[in-house]
C-alpha positions in Angstrom: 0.0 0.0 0.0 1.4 3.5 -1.0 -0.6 4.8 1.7 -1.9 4.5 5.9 -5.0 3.9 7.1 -6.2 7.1 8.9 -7.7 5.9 12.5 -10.2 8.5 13.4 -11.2 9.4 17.3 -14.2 7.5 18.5 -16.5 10.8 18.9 -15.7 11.3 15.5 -16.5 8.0 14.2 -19.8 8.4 16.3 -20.7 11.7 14.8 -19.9 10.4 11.5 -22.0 7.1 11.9 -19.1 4.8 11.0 -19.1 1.4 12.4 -15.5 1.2 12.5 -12.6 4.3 13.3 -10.2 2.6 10.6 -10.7 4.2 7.4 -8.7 2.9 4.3 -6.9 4.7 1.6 -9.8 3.4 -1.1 -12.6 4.8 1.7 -10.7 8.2 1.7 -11.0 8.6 -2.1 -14.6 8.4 -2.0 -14.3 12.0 -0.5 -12.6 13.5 -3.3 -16.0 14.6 -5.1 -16.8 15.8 -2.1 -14.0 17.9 -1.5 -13.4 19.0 -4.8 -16.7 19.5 -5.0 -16.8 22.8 -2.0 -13.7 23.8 -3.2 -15.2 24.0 -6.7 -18.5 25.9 -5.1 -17.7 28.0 -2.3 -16.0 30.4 -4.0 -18.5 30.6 -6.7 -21.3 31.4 -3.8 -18.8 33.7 -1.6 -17.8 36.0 -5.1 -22.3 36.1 -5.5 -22.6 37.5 -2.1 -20.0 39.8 -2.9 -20.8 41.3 -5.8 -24.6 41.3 -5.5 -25.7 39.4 -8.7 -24.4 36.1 -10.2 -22.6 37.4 -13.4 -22.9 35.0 -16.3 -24.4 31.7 -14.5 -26.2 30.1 -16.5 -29.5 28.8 -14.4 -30.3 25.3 -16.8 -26.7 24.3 -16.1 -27.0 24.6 -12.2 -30.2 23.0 -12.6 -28.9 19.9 -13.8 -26.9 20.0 -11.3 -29.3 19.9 -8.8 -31.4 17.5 -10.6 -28.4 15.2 -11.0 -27.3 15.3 -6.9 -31.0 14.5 -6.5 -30.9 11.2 -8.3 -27.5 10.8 -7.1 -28.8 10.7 -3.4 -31.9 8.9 -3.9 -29.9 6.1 -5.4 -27.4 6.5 -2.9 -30.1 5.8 -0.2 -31.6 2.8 -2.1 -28.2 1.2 -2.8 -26.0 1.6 -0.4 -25.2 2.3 3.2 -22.2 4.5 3.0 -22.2 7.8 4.9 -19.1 9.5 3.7 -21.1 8.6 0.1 -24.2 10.0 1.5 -22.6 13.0 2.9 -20.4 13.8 -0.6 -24.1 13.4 -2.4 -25.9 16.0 0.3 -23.0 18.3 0.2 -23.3 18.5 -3.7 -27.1 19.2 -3.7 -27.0 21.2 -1.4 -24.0 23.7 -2.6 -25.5 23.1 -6.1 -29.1 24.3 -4.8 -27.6 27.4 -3.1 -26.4 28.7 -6.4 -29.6 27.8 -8.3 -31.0 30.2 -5.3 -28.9 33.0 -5.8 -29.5 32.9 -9.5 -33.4 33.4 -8.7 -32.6 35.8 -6.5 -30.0 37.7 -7.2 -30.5 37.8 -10.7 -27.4 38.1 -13.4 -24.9 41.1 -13.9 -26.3 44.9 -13.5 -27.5 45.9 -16.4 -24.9 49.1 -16.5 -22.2 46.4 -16.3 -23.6 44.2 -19.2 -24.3 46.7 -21.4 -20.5 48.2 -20.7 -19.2 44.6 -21.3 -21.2 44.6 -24.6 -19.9 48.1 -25.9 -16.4 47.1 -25.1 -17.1 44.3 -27.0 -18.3 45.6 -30.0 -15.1 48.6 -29.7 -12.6 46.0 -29.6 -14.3 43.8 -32.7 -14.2 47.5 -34.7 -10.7 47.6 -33.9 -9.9 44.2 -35.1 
């Protein structure tokens, strides 16, 4: 093996609903989407907050999204009984739903701000 087992402390394996506090090197991967998946999101929803509107999302794309963590954690609980898998499939909708959320809410870029972007646009095609 190229890599430990990680032994986790009892309250956390109790708070995480493991049966067992050894967690293997294959078990750790399965948090990768997970991870990659906040890192990948919570930036996206911080930079919404901050600016007030969310730009160029596209709402049909973070739809899918959404629709996809859905069936994702519906199979998830039919299948199997995995709670790292369950959390990584909660995280996703969850993060995913929050963006759909700002998009209804907060609505895409100002409209002085879009129509700036789309003179600049058309000035720099002109001096192409």
């Amino acid at each position: 093996r190229a890599l430990p087992d990680l032994e986790l402390p009892a309250r956390a394996c109790a708070a995480l609903g493991l049966k067992r506090c050894t967690l293997t090197c294959e078990e750790l991967t399965g948090t990768l989407p997970m991870v990659l998946g906040m890192v990948g999101r919570l930036p996206q929803i911080a930079q919404n907050v901050r600016q007030g509107h969310t730009g160029e999302l596209a709402f049909i794309t973070y739809f899918m999204n959404v629709m996809g963590a859905m069936a994702r954690l519906f199979t998830t609980l039919q299948e199997l009984d995995d709670p790292i898998t369950l959390a990584s499939c909660v995280l996703s909708l969850v993060l995913n739903l929050i963006v759909v959320i700002q998009i209804l809410l907060l609505g895409g870029p100002p409209r002085k701000a879009a129509t700036k972007a789309a003179k600049d646009h058309k000035k720099t095609k002109k001096t192409q």
